[in-house]
VEXDREN-2710 file (C-alpha; in Angstrom, 1 decimal):
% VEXDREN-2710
k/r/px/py/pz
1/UNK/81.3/123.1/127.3
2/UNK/83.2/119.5/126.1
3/UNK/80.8/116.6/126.0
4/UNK/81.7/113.8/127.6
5/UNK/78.8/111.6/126.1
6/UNK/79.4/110.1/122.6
7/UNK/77.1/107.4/120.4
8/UNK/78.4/106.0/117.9
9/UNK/76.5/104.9/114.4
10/UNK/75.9/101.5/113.5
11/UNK/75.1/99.6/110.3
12/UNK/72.2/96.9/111.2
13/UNK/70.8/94.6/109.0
14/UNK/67.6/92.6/110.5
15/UNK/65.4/90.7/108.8
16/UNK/67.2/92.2/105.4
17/UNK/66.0/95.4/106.7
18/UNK/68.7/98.3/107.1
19/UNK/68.9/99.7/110.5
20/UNK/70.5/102.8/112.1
21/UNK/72.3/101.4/115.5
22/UNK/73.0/103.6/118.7
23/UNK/75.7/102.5/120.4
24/UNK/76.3/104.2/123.7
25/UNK/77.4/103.7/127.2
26/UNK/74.0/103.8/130.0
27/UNK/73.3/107.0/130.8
28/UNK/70.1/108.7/132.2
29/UNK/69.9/111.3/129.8
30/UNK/71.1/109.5/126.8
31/UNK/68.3/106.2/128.1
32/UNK/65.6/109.2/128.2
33/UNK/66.5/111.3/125.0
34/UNK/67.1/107.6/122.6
35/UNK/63.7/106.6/123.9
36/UNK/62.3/109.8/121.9
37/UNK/63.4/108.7/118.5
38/UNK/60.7/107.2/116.1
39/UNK/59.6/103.6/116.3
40/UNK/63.0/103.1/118.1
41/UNK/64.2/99.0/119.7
42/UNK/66.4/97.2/121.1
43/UNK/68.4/94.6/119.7
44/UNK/69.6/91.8/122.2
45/UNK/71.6/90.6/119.3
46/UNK/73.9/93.7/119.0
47/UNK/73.3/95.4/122.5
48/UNK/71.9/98.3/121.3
49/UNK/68.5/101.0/119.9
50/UNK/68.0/100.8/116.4
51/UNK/66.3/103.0/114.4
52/UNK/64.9/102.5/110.1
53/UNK/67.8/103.9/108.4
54/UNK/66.8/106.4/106.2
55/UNK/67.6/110.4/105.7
56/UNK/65.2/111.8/108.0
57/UNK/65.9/109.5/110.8
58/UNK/69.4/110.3/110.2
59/UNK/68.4/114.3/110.6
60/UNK/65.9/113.5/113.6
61/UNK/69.6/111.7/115.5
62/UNK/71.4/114.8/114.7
63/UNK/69.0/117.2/116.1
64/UNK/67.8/115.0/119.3
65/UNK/71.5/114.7/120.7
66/UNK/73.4/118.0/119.4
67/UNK/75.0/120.0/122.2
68/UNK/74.4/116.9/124.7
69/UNK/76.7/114.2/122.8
70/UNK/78.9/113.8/120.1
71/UNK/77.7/111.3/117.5
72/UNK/80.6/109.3/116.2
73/UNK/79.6/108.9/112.2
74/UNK/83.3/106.9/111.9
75/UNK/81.7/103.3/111.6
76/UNK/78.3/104.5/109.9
77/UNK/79.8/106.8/106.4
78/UNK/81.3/104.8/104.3
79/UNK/85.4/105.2/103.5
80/UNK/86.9/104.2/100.7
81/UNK/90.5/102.5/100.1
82/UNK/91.3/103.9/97.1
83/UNK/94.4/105.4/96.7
84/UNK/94.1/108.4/93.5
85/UNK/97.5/107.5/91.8
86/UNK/98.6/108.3/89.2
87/UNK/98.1/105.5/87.5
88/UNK/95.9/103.7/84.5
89/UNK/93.1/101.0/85.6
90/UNK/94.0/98.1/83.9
91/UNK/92.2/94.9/84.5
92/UNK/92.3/93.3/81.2
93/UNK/94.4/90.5/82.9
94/UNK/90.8/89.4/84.2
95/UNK/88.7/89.1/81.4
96/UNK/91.7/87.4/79.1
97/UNK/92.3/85.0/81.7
98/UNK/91.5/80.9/80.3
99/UNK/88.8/79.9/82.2
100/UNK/89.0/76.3/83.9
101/UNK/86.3/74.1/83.6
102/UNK/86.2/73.4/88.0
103/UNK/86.5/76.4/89.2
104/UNK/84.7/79.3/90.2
105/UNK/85.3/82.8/89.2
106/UNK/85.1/86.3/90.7
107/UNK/81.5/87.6/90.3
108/UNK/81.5/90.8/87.7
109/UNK/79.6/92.6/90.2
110/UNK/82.7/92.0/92.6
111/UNK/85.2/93.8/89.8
112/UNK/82.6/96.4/88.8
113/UNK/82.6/97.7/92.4
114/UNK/86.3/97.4/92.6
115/UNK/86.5/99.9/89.4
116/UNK/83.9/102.3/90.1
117/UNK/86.1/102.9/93.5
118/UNK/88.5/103.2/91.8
119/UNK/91.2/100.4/94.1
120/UNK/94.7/100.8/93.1
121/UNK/95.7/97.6/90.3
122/UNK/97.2/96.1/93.1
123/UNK/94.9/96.0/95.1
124/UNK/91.9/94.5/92.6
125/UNK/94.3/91.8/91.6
126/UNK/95.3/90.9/95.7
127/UNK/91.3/91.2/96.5
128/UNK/90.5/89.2/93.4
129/UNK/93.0/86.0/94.1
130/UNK/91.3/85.8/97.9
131/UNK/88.1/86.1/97.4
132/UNK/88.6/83.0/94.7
133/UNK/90.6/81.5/97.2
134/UNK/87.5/81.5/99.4
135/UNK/85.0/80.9/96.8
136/UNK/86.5/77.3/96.0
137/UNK/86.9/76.4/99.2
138/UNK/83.3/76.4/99.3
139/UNK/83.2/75.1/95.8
140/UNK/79.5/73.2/96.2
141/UNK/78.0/76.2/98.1
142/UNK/76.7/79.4/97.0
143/UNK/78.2/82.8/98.3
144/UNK/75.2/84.2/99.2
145/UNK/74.6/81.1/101.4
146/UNK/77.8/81.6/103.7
147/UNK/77.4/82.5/107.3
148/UNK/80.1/84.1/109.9
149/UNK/80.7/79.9/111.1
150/UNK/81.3/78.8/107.5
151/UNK/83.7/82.2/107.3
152/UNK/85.8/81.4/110.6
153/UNK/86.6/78.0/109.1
154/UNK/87.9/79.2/106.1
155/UNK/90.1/81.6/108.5
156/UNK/91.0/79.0/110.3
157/UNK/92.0/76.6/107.2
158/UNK/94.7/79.2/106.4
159/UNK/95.9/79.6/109.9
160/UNK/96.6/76.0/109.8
161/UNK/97.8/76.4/106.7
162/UNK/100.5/79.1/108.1
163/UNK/98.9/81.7/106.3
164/UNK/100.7/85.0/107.5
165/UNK/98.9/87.3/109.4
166/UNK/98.9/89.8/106.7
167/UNK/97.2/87.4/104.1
168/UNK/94.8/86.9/106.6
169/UNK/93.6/90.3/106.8
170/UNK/93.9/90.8/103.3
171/UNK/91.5/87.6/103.2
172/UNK/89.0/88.9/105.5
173/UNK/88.8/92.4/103.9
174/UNK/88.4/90.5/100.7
175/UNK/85.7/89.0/101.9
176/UNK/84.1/91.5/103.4
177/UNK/84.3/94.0/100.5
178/UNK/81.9/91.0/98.8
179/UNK/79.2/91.3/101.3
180/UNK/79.4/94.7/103.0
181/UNK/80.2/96.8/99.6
182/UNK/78.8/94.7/96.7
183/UNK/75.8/93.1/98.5
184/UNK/75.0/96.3/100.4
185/UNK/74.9/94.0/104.1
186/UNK/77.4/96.1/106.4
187/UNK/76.8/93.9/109.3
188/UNK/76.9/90.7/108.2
189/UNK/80.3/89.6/109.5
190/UNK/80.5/92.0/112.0
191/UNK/81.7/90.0/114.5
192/UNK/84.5/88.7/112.3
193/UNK/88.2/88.3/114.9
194/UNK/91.0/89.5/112.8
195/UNK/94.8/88.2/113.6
196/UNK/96.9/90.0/116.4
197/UNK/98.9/92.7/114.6
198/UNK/102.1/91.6/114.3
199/UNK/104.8/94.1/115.6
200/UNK/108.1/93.1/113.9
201/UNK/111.2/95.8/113.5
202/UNK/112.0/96.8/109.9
203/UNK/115.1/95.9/108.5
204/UNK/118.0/98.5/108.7
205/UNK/121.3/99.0/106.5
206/UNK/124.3/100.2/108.4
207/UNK/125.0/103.7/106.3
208/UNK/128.5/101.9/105.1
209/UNK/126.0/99.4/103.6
210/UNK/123.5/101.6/101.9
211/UNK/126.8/103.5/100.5
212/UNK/127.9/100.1/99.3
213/UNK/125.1/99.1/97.6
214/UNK/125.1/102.3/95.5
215/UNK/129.1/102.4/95.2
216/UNK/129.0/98.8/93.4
217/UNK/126.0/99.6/91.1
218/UNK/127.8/100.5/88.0
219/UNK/124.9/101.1/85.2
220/UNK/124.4/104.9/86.0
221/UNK/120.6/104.6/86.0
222/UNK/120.0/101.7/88.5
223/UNK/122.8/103.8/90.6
224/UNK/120.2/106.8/90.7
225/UNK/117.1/104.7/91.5
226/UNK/118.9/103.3/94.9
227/UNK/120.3/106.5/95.6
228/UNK/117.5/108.2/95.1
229/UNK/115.2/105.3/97.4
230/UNK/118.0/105.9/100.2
231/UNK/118.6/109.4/100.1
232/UNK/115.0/110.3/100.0
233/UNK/113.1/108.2/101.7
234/UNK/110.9/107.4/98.8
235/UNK/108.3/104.5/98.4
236/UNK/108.8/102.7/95.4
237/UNK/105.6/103.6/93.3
238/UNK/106.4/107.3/94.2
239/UNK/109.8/106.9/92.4
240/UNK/108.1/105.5/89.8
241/UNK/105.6/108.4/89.4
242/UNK/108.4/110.9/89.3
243/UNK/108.4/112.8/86.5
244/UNK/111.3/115.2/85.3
245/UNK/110.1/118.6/86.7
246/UNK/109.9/117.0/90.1
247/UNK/113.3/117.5/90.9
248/UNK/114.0/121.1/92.0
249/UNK/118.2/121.2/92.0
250/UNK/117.7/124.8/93.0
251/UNK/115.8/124.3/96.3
252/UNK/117.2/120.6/96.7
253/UNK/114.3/119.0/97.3
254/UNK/111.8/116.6/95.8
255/UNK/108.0/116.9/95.0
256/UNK/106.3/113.5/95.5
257/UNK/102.9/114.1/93.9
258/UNK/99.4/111.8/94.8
259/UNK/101.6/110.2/97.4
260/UNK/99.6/107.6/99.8
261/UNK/96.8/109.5/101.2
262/UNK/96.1/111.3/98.4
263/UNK/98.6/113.9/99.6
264/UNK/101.6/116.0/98.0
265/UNK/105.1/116.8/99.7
266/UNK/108.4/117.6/99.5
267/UNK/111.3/115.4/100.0
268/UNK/115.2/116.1/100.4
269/UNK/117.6/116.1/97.3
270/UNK/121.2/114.7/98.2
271/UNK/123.9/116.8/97.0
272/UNK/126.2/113.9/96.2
273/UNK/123.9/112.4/93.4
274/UNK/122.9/115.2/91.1
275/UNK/125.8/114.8/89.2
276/UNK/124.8/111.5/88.7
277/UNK/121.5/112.4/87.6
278/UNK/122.4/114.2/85.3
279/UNK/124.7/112.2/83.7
280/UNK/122.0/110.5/83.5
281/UNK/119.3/112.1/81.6
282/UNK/122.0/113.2/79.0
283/UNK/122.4/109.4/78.2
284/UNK/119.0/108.0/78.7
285/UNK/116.8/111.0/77.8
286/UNK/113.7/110.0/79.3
287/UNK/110.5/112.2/77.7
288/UNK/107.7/112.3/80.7
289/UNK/109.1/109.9/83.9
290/UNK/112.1/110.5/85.7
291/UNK/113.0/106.4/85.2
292/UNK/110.7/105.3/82.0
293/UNK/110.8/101.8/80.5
294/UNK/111.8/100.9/76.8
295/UNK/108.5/102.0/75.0
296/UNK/108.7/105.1/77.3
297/UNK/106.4/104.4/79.9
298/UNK/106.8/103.9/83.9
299/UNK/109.4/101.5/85.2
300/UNK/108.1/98.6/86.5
301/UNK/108.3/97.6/90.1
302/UNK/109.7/94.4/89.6
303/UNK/112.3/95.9/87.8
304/UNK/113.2/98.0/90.8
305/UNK/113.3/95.7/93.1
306/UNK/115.5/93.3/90.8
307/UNK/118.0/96.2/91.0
308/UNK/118.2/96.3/94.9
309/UNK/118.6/92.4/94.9
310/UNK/121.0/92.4/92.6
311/UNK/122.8/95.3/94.0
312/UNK/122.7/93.5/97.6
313/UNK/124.1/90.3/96.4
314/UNK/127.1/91.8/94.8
315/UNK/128.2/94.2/97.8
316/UNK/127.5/91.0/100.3
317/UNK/124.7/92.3/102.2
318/UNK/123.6/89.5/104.2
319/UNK/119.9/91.0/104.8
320/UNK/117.0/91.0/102.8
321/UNK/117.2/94.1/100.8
322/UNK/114.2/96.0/99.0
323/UNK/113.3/98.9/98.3
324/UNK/111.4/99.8/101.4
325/UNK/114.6/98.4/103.5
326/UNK/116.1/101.7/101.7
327/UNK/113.4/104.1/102.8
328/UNK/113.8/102.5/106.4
329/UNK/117.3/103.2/106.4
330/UNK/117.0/106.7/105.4
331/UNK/114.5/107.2/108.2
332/UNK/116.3/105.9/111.4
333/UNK/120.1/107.6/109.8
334/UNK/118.4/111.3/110.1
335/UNK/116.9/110.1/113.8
336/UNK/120.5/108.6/114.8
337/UNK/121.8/112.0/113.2
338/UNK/119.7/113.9/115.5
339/UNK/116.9/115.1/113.0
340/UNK/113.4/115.8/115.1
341/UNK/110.9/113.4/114.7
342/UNK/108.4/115.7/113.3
343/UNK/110.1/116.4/110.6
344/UNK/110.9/112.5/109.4
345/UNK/107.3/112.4/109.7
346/UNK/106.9/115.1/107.4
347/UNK/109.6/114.1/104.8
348/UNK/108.3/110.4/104.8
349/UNK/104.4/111.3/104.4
350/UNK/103.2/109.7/107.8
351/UNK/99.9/110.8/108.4
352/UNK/100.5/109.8/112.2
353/UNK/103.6/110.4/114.1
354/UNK/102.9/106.9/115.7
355/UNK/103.7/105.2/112.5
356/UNK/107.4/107.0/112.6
357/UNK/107.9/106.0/116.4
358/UNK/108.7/103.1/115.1
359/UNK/112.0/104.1/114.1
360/UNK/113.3/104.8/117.6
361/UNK/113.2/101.3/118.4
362/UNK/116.2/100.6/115.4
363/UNK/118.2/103.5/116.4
364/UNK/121.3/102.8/118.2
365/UNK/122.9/106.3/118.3
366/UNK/122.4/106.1/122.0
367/UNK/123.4/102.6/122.5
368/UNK/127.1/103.6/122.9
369/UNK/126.7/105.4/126.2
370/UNK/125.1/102.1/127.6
371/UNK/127.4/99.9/129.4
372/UNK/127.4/96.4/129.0
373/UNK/126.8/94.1/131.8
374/UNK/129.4/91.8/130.4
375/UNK/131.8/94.4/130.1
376/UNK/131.6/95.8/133.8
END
């Protein structure tokens, strides 16, 4: 029989106590049953039972309510952002960093955490430069002192500061990491309003223009990184994680390994580059990665995307041009070509085919058959 009823698990923390929440819509039988739990309460605070949060409680919550409602652990179990790349931890760039006299530092215990989770380098060194950010701007206060009103007007300093959205979220999760993860208090901002998401249209090139932009690229190795972005719909760190054996000429595809997600999948391998490719390795030779820097290691992602701006400026491509505008491109060509939408998804990595629905609002195969008013 389906269950219409659902709680869902909370984190409270009262009186620096950790609680179990039960958040639930009224219902006789769910009022009755929660009533049964052990030393349970209600919170007028957070507008819902609470429970002490500890194993057999958690057991007791499991038992009480199987077969009459599903208990959403989503909110409760903690997820981490990590992303298992293949890549080194490096954040020596921290500790060799001159320390200024006025101003204050990330805590250790703030890095530690990031390590032993194991956050992409990326990510430490974006988490890292706004939680300073936010740290001096409350430079005679402690951290531990802050409260969800001292925290909105920080937010509010950077939206009159025209912070974009996306800094602002990185901001609050920056934050947040600091007091829900670190500290061990999952509620303490809970109430904390995040921007709108913003929904803007990705940039597209025409296919003359990503042809262009690989036709005017004369050193043979930057000519296979954009034609391998476009015609493969790769992210840029999953080109740089290619390695040699990754490209299967016989089958024509790709394998992109620890993609996003923690996932592995094949791509498609375009027949018009693989001479080029291997023009290529007979010149450059590389040892381990597909595209390796001077000492041998990865390319760096600067590197690539000084290749697409330069590449862009010199076929006059009035658009900004990365290397996600590539992957974009290749994306909305195979929908305007007809391709199902299942398979983009499948080819691009998307975990959720709402995140490739995106590309139907850039196609304009059907566009033609639409008559304009003006034209009537």
């Amino acid at each position: 029989m389906k269950m219409n009823r659902s709680i869902t698990l909370k984190h409270l923390l009262i009186d620096n106590i950790k609680f179990i929440g039960l958040k639930f819509q009224s219902d006789k039988i769910l009022n009755s049953l929660v009533k049964e739990l052990p030393s349970v309460q209600w919170s007028k605070e957070f507008h819902m039972y609470y429970i002490l949060n500890d194993k057999k409680n958690l057991n007791i919550i499991f038992n009480l309510f199987r077969g009459v409602a599903w208990v959403n652990t989503n909110y409760f179990f903690e997820k981490s952002n990590s992303k298992n790349l293949d890549e080194k931890l490096d954040i020596s760039w921290f500790r060799k960093r001159k320390k200024a006299e006025k101003y204050k530092y990330c805590p250790d215990s703030y890095l530690n955490k990031l390590e032993i989770k194991k956050y992409a380098n990326n990510t430490i060194k974006t988490y890292v430069a706004c939680f300073e950010k936010f740290m001096n701007y409350f430079f005679s206060k402690h951290i531990d002192d802050l409260n969800e009103n001292d925290i909105r007007d920080y937010l509010m300093y950077l939206v009159q500061n025209n912070s974009s959205n996306s800094y602002i979220n990185q901001s609050i999760n920056a934050i947040k990491f600091y007091y829900e993860i670190v500290l061990g208090l999952p509620n303490r901002f809970y109430n904390i309003e995040r921007p709108r998401k913003e929904k803007k249209l990705p940039v597209i090139l025409s296919k003359q223009e990503a042809k262009l932009l690989i036709s005017v690229t004369k050193n043979i190795k930057h000519k296979c990184i954009i034609a391998l972005l476009y015609s493969s719909g790769l992210r840029r760190n999953e080109l740089i994680n290619l390695k040699i054996q990754d490209i299967d000429s016989k089958r024509m595809v790709i394998k992109v390994n620890d993609a996003k997600g923690n996932k592995d999948r094949y791509t498609l391998l375009a027949d018009s580059i693989l001479n080029d490719l291997r023009e290529y390795y007979k010149i450059f030779t590389p040892k381990t990665y597909l595209f390796e820097g001077q000492k041998g290691n990865k390319y760096s992602a600067s590197s690539i995307a000084n290749i697409i701006t330069n590449a862009a400026k010199k076929a006059k491509i009035n658009k900004k041009v990365t290397p996600h505008t590539l992957r974009h491109s290749f994306a909305t060509h195979l929908l305007e070509n007809g391709t199902d939408l299942r398979y983009i998804q499948v080819l691009l990595g998307h975990n959720s085919s709402k995140t490739t629905e995106i590309y139907t609002h850039v196609a304009t195969n059907n566009f033609g058959s639409i008559k304009n008013p003006l034209d009537l």
